[in-house]
DSSP file (Angstrom, degrees, kcal/mol; ACC not computed):
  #  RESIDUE AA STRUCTURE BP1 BP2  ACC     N-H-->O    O-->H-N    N-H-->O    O-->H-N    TCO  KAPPA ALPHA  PHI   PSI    X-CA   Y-CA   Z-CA
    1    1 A X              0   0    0      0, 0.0    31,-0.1     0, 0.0     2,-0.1   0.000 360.0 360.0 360.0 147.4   20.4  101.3   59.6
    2    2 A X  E     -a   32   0A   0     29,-1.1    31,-1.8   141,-0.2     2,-0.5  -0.435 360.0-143.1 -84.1 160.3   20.6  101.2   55.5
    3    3 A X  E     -a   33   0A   0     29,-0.2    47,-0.9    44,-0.1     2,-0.6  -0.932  12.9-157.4-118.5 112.7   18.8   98.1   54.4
    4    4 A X  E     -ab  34  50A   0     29,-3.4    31,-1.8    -2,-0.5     2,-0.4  -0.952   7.2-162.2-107.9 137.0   19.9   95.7   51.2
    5    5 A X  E     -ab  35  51A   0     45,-1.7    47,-3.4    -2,-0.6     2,-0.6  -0.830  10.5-165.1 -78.3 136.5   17.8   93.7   49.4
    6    6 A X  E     -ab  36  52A   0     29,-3.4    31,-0.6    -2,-0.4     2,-0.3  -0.842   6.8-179.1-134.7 111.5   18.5   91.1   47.4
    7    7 A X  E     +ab  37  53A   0     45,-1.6    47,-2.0    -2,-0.6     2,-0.3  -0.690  23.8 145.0-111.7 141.7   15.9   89.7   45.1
    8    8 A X  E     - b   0  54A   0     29,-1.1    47,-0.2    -2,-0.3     2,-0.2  -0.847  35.4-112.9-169.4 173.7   16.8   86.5   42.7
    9    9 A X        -     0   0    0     45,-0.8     2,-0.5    -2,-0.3    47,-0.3  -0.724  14.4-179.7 -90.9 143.9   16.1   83.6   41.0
   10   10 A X        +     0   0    0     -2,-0.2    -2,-0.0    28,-0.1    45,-0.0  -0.751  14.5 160.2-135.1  84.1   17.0   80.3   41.1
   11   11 A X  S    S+     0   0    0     -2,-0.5    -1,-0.1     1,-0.1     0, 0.0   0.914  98.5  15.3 -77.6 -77.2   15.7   77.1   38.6
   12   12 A X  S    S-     0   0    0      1,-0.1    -1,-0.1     4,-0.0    -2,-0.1   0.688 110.5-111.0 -74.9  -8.5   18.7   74.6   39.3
   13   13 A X  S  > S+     0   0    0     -4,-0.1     4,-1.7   110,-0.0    -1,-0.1   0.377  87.9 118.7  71.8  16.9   19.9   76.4   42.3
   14   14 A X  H  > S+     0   0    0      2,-0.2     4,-0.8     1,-0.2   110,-0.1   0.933  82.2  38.8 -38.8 -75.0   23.0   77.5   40.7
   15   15 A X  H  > S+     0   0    0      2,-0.2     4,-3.2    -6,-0.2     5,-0.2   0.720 112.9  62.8 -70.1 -24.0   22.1   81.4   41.1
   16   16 A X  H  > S+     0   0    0      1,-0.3     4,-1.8     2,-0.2     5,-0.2   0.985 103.8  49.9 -65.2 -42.6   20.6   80.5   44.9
   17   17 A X  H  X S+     0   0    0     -4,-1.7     4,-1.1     1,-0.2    -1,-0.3   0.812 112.8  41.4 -70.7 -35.7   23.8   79.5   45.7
   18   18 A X  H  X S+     0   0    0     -4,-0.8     4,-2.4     2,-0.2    -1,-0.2   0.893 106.4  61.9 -70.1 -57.6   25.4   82.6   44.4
   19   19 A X  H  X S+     0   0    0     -4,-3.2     4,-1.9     1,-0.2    -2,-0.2   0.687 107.4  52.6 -53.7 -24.7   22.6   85.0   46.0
   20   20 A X  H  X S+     0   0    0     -4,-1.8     4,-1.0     2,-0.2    -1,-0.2   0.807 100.4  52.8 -77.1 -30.5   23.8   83.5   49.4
   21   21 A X  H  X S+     0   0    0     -4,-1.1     4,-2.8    -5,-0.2     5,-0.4   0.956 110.0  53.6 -50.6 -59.9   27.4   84.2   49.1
   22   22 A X  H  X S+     0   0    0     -4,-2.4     3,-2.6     2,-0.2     4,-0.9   0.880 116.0  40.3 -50.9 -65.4   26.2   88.0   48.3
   23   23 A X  H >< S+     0   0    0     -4,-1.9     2,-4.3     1,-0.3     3,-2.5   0.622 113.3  52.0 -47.6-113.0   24.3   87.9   51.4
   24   24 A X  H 3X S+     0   0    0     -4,-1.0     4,-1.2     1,-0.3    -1,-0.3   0.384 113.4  43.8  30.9 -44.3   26.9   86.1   53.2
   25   25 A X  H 3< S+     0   0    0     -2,-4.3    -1,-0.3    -4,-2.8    -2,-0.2   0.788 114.0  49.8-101.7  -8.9   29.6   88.7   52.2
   26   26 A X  T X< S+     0   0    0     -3,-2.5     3,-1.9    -4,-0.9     6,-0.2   0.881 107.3  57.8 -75.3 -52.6   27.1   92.0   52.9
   27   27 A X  T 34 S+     0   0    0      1,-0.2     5,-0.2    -4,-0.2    -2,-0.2   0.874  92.8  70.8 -37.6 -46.3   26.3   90.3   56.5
   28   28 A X  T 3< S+     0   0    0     -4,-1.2     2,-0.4    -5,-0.2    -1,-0.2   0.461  90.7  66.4 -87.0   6.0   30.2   90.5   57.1
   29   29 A X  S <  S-     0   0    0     -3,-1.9     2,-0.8     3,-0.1     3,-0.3  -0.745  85.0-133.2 -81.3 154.8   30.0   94.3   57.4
   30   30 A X  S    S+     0   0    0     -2,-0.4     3,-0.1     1,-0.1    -2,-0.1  -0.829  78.2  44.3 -94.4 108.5   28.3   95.7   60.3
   31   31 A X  S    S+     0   0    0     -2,-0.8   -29,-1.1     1,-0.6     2,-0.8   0.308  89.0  88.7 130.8 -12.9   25.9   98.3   60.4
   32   32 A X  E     -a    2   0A   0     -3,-0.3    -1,-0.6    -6,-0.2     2,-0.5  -0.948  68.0-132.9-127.1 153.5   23.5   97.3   57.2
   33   33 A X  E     -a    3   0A   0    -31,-1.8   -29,-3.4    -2,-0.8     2,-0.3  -0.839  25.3-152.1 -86.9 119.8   20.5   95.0   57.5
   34   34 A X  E     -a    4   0A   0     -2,-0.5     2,-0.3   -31,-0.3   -29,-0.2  -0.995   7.8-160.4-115.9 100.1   20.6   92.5   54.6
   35   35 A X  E     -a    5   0A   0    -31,-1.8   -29,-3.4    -2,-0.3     2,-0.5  -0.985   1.0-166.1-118.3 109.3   17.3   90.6   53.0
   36   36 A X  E     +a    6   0A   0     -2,-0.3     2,-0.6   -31,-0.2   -29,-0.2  -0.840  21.0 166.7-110.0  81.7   17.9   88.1   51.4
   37   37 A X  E     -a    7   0A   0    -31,-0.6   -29,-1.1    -2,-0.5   -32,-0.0  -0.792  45.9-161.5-136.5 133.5   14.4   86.8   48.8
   38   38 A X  S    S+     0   0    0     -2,-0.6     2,-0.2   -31,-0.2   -28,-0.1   0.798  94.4  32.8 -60.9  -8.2   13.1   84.7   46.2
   39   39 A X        +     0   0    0    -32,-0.1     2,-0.3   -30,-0.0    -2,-0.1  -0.878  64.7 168.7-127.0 159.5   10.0   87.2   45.8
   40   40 A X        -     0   0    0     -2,-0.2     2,-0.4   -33,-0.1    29,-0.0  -0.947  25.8-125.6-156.9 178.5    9.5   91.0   46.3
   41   41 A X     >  -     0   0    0     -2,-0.3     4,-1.0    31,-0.0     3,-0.3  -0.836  28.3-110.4-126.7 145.5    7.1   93.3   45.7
   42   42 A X  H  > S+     0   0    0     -2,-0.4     4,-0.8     2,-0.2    -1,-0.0   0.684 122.6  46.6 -44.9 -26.2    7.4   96.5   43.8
   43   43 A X  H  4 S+     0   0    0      1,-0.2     4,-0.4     2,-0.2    -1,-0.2   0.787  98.5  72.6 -93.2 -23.7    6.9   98.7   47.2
   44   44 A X  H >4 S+     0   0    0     -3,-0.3     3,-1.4     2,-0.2     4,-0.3   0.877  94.9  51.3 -13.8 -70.6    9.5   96.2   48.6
   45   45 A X  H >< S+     0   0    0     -4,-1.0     3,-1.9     1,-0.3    -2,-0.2   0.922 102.6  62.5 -59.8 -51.9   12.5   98.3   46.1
   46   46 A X  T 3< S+     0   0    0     -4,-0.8    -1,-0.3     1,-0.2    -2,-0.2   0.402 104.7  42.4 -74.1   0.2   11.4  101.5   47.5
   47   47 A X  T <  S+     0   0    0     -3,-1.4     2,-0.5    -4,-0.4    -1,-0.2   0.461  93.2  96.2 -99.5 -13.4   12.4  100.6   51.1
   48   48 A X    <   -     0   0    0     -3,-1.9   -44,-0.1    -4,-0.3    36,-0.1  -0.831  59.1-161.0 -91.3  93.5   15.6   99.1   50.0
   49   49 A X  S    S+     0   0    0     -2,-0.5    35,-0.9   -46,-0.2     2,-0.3   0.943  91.8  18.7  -5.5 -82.9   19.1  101.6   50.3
   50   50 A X  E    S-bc   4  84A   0    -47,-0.9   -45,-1.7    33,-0.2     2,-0.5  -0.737  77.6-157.3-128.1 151.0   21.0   99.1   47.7
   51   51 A X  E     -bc   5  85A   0     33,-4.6    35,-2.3    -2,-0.3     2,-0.5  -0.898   5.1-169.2-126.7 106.9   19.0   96.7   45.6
   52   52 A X  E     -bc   6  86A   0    -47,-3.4   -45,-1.6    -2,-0.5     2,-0.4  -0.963  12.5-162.2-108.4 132.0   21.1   93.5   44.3
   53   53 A X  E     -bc   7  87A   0     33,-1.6    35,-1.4    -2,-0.5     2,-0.4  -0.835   5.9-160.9-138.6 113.2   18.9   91.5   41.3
   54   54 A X  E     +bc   8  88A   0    -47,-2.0   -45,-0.8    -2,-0.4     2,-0.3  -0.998  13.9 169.5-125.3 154.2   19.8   87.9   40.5
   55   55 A X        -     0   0    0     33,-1.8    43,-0.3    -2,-0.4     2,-0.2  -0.989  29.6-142.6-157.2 122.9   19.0   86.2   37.7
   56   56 A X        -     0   0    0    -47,-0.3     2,-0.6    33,-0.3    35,-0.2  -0.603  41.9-114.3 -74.5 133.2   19.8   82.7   35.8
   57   57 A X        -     0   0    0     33,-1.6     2,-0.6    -2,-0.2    35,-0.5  -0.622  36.4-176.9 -76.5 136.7   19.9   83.2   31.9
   58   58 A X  S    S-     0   0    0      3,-2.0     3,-0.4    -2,-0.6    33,-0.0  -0.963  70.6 -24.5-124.8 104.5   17.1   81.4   30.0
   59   59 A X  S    S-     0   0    0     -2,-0.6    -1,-0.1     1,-0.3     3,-0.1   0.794 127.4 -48.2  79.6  17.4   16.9   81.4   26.6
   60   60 A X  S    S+     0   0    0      1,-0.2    -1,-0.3     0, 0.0     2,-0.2   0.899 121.0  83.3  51.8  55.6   18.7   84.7   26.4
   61   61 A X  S    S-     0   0    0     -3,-0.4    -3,-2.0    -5,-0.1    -1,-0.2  -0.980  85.5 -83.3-149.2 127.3   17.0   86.2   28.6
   62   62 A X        -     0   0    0     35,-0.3     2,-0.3    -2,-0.2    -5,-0.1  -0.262  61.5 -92.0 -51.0 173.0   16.3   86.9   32.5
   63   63 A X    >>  -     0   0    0      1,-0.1     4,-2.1    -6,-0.1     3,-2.1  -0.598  42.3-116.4 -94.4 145.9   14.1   84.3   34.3
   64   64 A X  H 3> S+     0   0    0     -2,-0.3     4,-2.0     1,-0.3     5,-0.2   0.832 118.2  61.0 -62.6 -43.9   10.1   85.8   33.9
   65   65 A X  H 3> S+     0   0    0      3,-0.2     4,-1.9     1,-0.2    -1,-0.3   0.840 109.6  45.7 -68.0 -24.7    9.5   86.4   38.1
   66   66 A X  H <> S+     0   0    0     -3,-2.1     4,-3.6     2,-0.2    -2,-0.2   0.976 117.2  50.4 -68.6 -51.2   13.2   89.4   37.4
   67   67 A X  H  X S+     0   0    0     -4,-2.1     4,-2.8     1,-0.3    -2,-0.2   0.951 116.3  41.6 -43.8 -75.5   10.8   90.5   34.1
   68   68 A X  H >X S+     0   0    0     -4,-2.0     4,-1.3     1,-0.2     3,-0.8   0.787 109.0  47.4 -24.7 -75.6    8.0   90.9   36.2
   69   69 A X  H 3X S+     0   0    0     -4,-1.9     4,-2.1     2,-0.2    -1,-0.2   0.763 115.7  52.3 -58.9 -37.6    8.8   92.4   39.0
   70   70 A X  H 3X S+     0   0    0     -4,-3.6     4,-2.4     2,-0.2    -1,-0.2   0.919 109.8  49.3 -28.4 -60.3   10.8   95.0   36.7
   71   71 A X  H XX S+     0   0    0     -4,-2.8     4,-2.2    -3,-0.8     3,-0.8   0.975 108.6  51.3 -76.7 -62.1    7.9   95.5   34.8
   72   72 A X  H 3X S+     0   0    0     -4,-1.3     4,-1.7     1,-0.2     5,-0.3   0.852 111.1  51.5   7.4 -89.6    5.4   96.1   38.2
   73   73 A X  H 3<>S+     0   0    0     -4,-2.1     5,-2.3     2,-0.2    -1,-0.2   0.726 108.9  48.4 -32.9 -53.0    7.7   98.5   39.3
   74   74 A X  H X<5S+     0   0    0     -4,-2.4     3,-4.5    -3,-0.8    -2,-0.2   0.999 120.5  43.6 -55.6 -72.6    7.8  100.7   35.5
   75   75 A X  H 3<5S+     0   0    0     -4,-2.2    -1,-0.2     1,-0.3    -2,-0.2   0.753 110.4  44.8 -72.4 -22.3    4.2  100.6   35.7
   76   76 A X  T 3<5S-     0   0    0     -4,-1.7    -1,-0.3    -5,-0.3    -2,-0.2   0.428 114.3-113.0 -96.1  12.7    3.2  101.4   39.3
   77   77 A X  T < 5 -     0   0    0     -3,-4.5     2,-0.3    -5,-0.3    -3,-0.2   0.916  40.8-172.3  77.1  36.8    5.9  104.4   39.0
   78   78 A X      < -     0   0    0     -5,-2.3     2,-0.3    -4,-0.1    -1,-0.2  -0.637  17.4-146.9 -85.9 133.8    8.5  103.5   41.5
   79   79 A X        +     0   0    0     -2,-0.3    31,-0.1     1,-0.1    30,-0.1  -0.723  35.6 156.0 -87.0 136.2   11.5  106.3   42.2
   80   80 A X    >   +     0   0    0     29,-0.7     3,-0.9    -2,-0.3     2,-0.5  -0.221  21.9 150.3-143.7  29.1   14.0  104.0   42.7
   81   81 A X  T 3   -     0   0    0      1,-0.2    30,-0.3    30,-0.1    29,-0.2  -0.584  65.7  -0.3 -64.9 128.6   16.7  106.9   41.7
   82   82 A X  T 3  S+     0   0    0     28,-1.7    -1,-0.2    -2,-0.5    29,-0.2   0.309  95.0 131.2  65.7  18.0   20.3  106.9   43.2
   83   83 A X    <   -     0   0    0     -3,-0.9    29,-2.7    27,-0.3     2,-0.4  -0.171  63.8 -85.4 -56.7 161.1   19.6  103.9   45.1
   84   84 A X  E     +cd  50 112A   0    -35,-0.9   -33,-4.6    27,-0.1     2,-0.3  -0.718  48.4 176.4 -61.2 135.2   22.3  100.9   44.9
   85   85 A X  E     +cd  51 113A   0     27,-3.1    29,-3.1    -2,-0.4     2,-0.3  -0.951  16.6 143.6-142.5 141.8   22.5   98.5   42.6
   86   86 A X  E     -cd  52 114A   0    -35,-2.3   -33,-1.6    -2,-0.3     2,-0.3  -0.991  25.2-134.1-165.5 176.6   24.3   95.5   41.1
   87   87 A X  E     +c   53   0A   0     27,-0.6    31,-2.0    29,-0.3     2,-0.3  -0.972  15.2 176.4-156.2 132.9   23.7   92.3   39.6
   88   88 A X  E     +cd  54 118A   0    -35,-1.4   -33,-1.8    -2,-0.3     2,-0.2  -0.851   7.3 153.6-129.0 154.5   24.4   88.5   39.2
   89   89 A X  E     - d   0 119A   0     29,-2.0    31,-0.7    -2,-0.3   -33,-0.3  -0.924  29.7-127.4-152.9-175.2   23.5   85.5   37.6
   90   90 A X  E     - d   0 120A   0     -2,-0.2   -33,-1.6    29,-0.2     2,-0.4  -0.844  32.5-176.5-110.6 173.8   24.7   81.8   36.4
   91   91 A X  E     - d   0 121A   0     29,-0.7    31,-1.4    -2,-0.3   -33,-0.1  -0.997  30.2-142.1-147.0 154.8   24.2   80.7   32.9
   92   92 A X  S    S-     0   0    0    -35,-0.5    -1,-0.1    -2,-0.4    29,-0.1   0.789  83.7 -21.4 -91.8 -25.6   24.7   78.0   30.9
   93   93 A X  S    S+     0   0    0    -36,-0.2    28,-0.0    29,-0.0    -2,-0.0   0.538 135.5  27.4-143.1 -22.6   25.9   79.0   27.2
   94   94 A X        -     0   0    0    -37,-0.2    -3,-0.1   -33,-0.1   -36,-0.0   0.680  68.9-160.7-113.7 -74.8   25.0   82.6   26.8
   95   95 A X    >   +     0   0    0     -5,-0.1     3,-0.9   -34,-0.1     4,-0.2   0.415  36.2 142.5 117.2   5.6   24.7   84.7   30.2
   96   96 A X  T >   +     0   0    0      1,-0.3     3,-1.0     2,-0.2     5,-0.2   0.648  49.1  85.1 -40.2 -51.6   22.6   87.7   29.1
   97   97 A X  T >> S+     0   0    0      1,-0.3     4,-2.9   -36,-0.2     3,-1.7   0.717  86.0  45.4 -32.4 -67.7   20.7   87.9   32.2
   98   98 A X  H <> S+     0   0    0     -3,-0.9     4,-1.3     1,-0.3    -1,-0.3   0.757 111.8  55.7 -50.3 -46.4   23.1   90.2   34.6
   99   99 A X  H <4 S+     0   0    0     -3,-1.0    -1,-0.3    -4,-0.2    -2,-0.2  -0.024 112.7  37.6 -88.0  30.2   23.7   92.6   31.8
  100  100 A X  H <>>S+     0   0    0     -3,-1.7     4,-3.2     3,-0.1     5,-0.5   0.485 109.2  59.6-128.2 -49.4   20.1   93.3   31.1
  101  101 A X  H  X5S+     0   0    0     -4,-2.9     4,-3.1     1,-0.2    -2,-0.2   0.967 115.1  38.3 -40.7 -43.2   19.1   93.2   34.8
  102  102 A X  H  X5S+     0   0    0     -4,-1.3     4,-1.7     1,-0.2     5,-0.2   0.994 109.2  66.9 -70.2 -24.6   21.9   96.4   35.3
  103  103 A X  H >>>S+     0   0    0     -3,-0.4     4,-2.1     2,-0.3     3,-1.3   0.970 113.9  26.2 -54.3 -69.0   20.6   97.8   31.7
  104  104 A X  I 3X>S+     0   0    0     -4,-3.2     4,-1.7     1,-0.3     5,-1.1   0.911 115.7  63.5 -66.4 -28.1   16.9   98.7   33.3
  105  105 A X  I 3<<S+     0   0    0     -4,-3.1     6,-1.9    -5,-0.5    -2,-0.3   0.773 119.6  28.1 -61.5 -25.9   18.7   99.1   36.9
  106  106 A X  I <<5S+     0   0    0     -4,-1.7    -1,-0.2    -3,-1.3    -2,-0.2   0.564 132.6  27.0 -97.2 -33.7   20.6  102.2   34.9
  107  107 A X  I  <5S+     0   0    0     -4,-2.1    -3,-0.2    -3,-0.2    -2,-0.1   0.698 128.7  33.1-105.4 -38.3   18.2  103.4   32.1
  108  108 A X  I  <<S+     0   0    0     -4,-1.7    -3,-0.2    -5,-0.5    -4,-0.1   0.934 134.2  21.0 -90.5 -71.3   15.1  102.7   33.1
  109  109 A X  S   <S-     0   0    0     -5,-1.1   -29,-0.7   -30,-0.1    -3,-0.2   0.609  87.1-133.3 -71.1 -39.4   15.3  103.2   37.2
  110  110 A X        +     0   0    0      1,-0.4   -28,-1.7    -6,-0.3   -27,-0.3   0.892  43.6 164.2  95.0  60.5   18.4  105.4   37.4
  111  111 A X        -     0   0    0     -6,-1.9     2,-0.9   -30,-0.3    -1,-0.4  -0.793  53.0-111.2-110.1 153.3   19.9  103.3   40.1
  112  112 A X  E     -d   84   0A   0    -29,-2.7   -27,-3.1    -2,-0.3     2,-0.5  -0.645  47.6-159.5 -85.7  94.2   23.9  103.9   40.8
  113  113 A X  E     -d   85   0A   0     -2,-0.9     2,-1.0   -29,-0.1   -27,-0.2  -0.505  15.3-137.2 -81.4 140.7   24.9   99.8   39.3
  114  114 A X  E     -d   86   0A   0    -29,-3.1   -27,-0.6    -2,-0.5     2,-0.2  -0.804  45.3-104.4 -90.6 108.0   28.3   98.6   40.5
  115  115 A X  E    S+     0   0A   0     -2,-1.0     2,-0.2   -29,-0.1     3,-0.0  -0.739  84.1  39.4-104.1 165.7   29.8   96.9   37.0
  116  116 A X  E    S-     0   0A   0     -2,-0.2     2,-0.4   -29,-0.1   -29,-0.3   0.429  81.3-120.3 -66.8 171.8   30.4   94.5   35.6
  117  117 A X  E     -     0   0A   0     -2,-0.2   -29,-0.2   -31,-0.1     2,-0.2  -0.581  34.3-114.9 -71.6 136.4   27.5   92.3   36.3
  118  118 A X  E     +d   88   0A   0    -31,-2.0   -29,-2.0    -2,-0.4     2,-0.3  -0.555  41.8 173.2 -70.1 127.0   28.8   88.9   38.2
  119  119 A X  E     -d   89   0A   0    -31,-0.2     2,-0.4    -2,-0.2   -29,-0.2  -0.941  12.5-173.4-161.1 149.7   28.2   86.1   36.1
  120  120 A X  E     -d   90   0A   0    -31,-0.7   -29,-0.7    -2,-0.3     2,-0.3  -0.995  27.3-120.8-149.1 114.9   29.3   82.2   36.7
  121  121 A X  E     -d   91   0A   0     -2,-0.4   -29,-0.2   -31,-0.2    -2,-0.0  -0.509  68.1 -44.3 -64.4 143.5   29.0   79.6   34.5
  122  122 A X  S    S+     0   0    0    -31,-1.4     2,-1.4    -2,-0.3    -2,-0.1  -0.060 122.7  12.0  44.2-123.4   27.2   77.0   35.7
  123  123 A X  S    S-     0   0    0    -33,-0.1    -1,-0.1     1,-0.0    -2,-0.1  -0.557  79.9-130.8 -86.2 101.8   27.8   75.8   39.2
  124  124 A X        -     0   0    0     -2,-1.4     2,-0.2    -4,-0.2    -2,-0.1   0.134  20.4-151.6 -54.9 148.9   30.0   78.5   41.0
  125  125 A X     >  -     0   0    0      1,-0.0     4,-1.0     0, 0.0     5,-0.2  -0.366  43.0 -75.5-107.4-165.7   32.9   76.8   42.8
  126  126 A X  H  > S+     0   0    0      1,-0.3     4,-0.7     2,-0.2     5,-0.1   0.781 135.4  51.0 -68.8 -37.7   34.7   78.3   46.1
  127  127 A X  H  4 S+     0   0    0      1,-0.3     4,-0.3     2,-0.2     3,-0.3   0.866 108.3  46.8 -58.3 -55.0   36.4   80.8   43.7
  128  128 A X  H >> S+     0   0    0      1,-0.2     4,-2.2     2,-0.2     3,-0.6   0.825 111.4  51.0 -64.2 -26.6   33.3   82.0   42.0
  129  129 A X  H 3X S+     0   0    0     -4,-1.0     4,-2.8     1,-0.3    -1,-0.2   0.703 102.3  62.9-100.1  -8.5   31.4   82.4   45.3
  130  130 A X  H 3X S+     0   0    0     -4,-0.7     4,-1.4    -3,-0.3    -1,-0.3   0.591  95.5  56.7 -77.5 -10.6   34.1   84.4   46.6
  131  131 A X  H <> S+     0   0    0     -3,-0.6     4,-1.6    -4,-0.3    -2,-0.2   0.709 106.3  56.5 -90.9 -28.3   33.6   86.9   43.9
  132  132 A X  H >X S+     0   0    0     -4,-2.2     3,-1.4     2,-0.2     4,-0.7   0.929 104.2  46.7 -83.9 -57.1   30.0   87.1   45.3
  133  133 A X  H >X S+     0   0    0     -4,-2.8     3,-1.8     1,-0.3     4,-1.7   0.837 110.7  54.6 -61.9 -49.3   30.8   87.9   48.8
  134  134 A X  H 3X S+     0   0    0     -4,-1.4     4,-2.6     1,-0.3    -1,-0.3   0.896 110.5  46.7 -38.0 -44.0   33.0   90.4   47.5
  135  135 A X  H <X S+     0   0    0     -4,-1.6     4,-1.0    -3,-1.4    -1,-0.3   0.826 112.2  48.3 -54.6 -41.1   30.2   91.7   45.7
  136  136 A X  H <X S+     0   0    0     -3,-1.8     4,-2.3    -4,-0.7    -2,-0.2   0.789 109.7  52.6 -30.8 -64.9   28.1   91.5   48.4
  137  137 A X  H  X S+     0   0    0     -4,-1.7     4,-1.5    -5,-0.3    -2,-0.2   0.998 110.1  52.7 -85.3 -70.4   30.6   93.2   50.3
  138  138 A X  H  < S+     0   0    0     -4,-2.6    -1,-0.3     2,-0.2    -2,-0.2   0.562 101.9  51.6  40.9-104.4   30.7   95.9   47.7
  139  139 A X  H >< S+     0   0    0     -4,-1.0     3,-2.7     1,-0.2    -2,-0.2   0.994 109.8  59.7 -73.7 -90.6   27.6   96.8   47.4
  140  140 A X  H >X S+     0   0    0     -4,-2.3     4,-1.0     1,-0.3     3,-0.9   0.646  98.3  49.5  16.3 -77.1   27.6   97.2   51.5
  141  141 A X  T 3< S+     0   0    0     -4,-1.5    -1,-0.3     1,-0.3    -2,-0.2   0.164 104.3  64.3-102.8  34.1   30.0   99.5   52.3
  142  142 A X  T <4 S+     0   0    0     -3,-2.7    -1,-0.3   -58,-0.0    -2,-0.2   0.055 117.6  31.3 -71.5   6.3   28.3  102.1   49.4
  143  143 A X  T <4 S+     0   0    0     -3,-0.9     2,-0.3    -4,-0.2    -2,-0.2   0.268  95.5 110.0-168.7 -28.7   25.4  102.2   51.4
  144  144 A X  S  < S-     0   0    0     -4,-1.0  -112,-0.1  -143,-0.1  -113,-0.1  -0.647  76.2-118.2 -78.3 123.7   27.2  101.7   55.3
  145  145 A X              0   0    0     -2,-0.3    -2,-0.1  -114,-0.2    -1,-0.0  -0.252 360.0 360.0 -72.0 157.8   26.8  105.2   57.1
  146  146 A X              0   0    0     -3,-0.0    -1,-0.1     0, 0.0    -2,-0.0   0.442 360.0 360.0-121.2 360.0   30.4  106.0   57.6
């Protein structure tokens, strides 16, 4: 069964709330296994079919645990080519986050991103969190043996 992960970050719980909808809306196919965590490990991506990366913007920036774990990965040499990929965040003013997370998910890693990147100011309402299950859902049936 294809396996997504879904890795993100959360300060105010803004983006947690968002990263559960995704789950939430991936679960509502049948047929992929859906992991849903605030930490992973570089060998973690390489097990993962579709890989969805959230992230709050800080300072115009991802949050430093997305950086990291990016950066791990670059440096211990991880194929994470033609995988799935997509990417979300909340923000307060700017929103940078999402579109840097798909940047390396595309240049650096060569993962297949679904754009744009999701991104919801502040606290996502019932509308916003409907755009993540769809997203979720997405990202799913790319990756759901047919």
């Amino acid at each position: 069964m294809p396996k997504m992960l879904i890795v993100y970050n959360s300060r105010t719980g803004n983006t947690e709330k968002m990263a559960e909808a995704v789950a939430e809306g991936a679960r509502s196919l049948a047929g992929v296994n859906v992991f849903l965590t605030y930490h992973a490990k570089p060998e973690d991506l390489t097990e993962a079919d579709a890989i969805i990366f959230g992230s709050p913007t800080y300072h115009h920036d991802m949050a430093l645990d997305m950086k990291n774990l990016l950066e791990e990965a670059a440096m211990a040499k991880v194929t994470l080519k033609g995988k799935v990929g997509a990417a979300f965040g909340s923000y307060g003013w700017s929103g940078e986050a999402p579109e840097l997370l798909l940047e390396v998910m595309k240049l650096r890693f060569e993962i297949n991103t679904l754009e744009p990147a999701l991104k919801i100011r502040y606290t996502p309402d019932e509308r916003g969190l409907e755009y993540c299950r769809k997203l979720g859902k997405e990202v799913a049936e790319k990756i759901k043996p047919t």
